[in-house]
N, C-alpha and C positions, 0 to 999 in steps of 0.2 A: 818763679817765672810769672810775669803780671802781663802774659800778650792774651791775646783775643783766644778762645778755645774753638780748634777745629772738633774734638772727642774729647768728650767727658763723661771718664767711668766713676761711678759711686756705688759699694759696697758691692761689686760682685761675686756674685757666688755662683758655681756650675757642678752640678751633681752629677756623676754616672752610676745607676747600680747603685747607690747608697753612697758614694764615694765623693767627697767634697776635691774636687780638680783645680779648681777654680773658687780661691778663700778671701773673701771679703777685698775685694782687687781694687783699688783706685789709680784713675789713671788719666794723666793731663795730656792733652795733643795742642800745640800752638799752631796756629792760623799760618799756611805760606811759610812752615817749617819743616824741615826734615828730622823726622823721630826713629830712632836705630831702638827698637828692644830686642833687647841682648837675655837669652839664658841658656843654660845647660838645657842638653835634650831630655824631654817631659815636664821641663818646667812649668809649661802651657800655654807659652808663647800662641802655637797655631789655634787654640781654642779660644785664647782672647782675641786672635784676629776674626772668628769664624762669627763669634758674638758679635764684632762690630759688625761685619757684614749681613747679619742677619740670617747666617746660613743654621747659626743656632740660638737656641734662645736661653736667656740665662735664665738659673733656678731661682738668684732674686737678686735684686740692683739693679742698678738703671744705666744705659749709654744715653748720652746724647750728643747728635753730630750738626755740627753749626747753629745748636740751641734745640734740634728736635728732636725727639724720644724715637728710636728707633723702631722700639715695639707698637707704635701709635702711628707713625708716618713711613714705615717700611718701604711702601711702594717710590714715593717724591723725594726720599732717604737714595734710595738705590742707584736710583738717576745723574745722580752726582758723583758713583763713585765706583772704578773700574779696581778690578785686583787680580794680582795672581799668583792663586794658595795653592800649592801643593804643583803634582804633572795639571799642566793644560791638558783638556782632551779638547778633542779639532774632528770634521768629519772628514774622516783619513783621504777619504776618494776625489776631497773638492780642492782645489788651489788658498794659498791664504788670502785671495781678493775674494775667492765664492765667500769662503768663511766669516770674513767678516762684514760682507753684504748678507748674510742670514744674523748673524750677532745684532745688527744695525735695525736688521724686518725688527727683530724679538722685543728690541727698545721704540721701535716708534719713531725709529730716526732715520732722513735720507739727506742725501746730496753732500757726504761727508767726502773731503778726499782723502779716497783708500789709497790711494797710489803715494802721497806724500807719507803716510804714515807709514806705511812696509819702508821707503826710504828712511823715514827716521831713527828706525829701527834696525837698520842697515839689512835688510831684504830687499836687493836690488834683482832685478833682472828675473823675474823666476815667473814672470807668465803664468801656465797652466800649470805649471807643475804641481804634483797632488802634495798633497799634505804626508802622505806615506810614505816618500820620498824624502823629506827632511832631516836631516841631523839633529841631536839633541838640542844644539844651540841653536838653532833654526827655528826647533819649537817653541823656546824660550824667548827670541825673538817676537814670533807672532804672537804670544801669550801676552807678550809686551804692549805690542801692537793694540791687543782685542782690550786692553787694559786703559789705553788710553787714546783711542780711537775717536770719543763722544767726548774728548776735552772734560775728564772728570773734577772738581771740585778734591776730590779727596783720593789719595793714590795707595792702595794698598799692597804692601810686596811678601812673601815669606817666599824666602831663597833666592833673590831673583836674575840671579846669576848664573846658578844652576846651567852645568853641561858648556858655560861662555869659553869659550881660548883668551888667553891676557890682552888682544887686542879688542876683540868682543866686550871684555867688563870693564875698560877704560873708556869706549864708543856709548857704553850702557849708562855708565856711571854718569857722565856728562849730560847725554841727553837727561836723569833726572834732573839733575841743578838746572839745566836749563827750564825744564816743566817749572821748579821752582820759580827761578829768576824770572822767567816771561807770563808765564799766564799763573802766579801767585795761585799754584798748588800744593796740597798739603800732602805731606807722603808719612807713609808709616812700612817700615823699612826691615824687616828678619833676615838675620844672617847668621851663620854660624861663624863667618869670616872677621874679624872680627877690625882689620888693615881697610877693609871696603867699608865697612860701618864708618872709622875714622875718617874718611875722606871727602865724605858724603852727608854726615848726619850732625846736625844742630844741637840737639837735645839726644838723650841715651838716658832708656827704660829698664832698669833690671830685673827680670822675672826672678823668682825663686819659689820655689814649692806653692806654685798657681796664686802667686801674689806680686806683684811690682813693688818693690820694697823701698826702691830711690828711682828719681828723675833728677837731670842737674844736668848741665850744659855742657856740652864739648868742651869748651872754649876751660872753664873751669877745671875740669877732668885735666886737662893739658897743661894749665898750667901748676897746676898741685904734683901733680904725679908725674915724674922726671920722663918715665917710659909710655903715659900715654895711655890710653884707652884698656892697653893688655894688662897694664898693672892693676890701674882701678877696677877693672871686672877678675880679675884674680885675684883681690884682696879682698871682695865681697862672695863672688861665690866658693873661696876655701876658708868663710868663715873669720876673715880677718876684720876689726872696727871699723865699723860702718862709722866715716868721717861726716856722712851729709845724711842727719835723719829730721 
């Protein structure tokens, strides 16, 4: 893949307790793409997203996101890039417009409209309503929202579908392409699903025992493998020859 790099990891390593989690990692992100990494659960998928984010720091290697060291420029790094790891937490008592006029204070940002972005996210109508009141998918919603609110640069997701009904993750799905297609956003995209990664994602990242082992295109995956994205990640994580190394 010879496009512009949105993230580029080199020789990651992440330690817990003595424990290498995260084993010499490399890993390509293309500029105004959609990147699905795909692995079994504990592969390390959410620790490589938490590294990019900064929310941890690797024990050694480097990220760099549209050319700059995350560990060096963390703060001017952050500004560009909305995500959402794991449950959103929200202040239960406030409305999601309170919520994300305080996200907004915390960045340095105003005069955003809040009201188009709850619409984008299909959060119509809901006024005051407290955040404590919300449904799963409601939260997922406004996580969405607080994710891409400040028009990020770079989109980060693990799960993000999490608690949707099948009309919610077809309304979700779209709106990313769209982030893609109109304001040339990069996303980086976890799921265990593996039909919504397919439908969505340009490129596909294979984690295995806290390594990405292969990256390689959709488009390739699709046409090599009769069934698709479930073949090609079930011939690689049950251990079957790895076709693209």
């Amino acid at each position: 893949m010879s496009y512009e790099k949105a993230v580029k990891i080199s020789g990651l390593i992440k330690t817990f307790n003595k424990k290498e989690v995260i084993r010499n990692c490399n890993m390509n992100v293309p500029k105004g793409r959609v990147y699905g990494l795909l692995g079994v659960n504990g592969a390390g998928k959410t620790t490589i997203l938490k590294m990019i984010m900064g929310l941890l720091s690797p024990t050694a290697g480097n990220i760099e996101i549209f050319g700059q060291d995350i560990q060096k420029n963390k703060n001017n790094i952050l500004k560009n890039i909305g995500s959402v790891i794991e449950t959103p937490i929200f202040y239960e008592h406030l409305s999601a417009k309170e919520n994300l006029e305080i996200h907004l204070s915390y960045m340095g940002i105003q005069n955003l409209d809040i009201k188009n972005t709850l619409n984008l996210v299909g959060l119509h109508d809901i006024d005051y309503q407290p955040v404590s009141e919300f449904s799963l998918g409601m939260r997922q919603r406004l996580g969405i929202a607080r994710a891409i609110i400040h028009k990020p640069k770079l989109l980060i997701l693990d799960e993000p579908i999490n608690g949707l009904d099948p009309v919610g993750i077809r309304e979700i799905r779209e709106l990313f392409l769209n982030l893609v297609k109109d304001h040339d956003m990069t996303i980086i995209v976890s799921s265990h699903i593996l039909s919504e990664i397919e439908h969505i994602a340009d490129v596909i990242g294979i984690v295995e025992n806290g390594s990405v082992i292969e990256e390689l295109d959709l488009f390739t995956i699709e046409k090599d493998f009769k069934d698709g994205l479930e073949e090609y990640f079930f011939n690689i994580v049950n251990g079957g020859m790895k076709k693209y190394v």
